[in-house]
C-alpha positions as CSV (number, residue, x, y, z in Angstrom):
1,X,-1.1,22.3,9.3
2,X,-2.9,25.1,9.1
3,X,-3.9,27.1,11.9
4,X,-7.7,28.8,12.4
5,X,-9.1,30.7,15.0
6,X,-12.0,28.4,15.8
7,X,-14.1,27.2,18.8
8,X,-12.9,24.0,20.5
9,X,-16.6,22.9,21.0
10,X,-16.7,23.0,17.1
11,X,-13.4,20.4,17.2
12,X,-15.8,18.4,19.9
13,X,-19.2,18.3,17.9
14,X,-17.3,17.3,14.7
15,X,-14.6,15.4,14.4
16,X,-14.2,15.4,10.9
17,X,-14.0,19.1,10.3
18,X,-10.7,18.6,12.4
19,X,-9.8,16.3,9.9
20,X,-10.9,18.5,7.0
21,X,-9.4,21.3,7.7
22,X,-6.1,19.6,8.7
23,X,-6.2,21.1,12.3
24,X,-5.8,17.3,13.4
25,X,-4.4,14.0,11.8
26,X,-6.5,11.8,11.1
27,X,-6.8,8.9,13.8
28,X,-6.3,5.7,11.6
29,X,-2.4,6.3,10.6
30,X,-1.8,5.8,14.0
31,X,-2.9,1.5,13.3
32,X,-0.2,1.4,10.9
33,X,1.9,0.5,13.5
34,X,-0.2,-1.4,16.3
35,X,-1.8,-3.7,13.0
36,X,0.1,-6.3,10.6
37,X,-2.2,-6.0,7.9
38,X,-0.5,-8.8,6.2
39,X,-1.8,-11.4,8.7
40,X,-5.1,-10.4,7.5
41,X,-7.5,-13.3,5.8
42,X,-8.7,-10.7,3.2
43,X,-5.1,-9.6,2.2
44,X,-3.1,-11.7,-0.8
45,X,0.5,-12.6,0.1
46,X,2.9,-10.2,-1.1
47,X,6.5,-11.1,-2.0
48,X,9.7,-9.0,-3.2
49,X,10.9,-10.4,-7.0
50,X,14.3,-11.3,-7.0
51,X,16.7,-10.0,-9.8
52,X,16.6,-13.5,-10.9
53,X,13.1,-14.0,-11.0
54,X,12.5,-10.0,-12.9
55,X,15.1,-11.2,-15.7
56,X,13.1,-14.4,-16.1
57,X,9.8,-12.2,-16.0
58,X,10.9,-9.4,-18.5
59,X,12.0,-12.2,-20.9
60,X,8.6,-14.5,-20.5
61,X,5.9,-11.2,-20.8
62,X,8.3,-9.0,-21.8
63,X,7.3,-5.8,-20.1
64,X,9.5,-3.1,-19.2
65,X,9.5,-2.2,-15.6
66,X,7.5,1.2,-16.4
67,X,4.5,-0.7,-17.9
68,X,3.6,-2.7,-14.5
69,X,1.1,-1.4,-12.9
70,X,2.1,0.6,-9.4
71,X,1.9,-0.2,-6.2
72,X,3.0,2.7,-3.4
73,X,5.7,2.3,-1.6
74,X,3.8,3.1,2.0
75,X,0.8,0.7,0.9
76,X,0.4,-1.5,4.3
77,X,0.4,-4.6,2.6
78,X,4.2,-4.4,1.6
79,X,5.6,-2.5,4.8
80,X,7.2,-5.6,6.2
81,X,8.8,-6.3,3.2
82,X,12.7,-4.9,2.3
83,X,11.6,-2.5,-1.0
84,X,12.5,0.8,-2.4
85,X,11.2,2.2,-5.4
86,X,11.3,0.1,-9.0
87,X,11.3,-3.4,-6.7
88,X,8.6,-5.7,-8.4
89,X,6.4,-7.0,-5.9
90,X,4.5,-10.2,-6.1
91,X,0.9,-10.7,-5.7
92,X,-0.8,-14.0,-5.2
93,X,-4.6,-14.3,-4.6
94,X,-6.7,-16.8,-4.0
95,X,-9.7,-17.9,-6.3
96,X,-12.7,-20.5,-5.8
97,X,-13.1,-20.3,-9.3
98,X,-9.3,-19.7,-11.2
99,X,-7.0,-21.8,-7.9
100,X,-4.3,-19.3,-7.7
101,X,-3.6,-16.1,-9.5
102,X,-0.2,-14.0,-9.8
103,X,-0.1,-10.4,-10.1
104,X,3.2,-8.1,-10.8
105,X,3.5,-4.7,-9.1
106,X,5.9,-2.0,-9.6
107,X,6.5,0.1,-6.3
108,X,6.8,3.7,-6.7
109,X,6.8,6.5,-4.0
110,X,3.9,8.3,-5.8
């Protein structure tokens, strides 16, 4: 953090120059822990890939695990899941028009 000599009032009329200038965290991190996005209607289902199910993945597409796109490993969506980086994570949304689509994500810490 970086510490200013400012006015307090300044802090008080505008939150979001605490915010800016990093004198503050920003409020919303602390829902990461009082919210299960997951359970959310909006959010896919997210599942870890089994070693089983990567082999049988790399042989039917045949990608190598750096050509997945990414997903981060603090992304809220797969917090209650057991990963660490290079785990391929699962994706399946919902479509009026398609029924069900499947999505492969690499997770990677940045």
């Amino acid at each position: 953090m970086k510490v200013k000599d400012i006015r307090w009032s300044r802090v008080q009329n505008d939150p979001a120059y605490a915010v800016r200038e990093r004198l503050v965290r920003p409020i919303f991190t602390m829902a990461k822990t009082t919210f299960d996005v997951s359970k959310h209607v909006l959010v896919p289902k997210h599942k870890k890939v089994s070693e089983k199910e990567k082999k049988e993945l790399q042989e039917r597409y045949s990608p190598s695990l750096k050509e997945l796109p990414r997903i981060l490993q603090n992304d809220p969506a797969i917090q209650h899941l057991d990963i660490k980086e290079n785990d391929v994570i699962k994706i399946e949304r919902k479509s009026m028009t398609a029924g069900t689509i499947t999505f492969y994500r690499r997770v990677s810490n940045g």
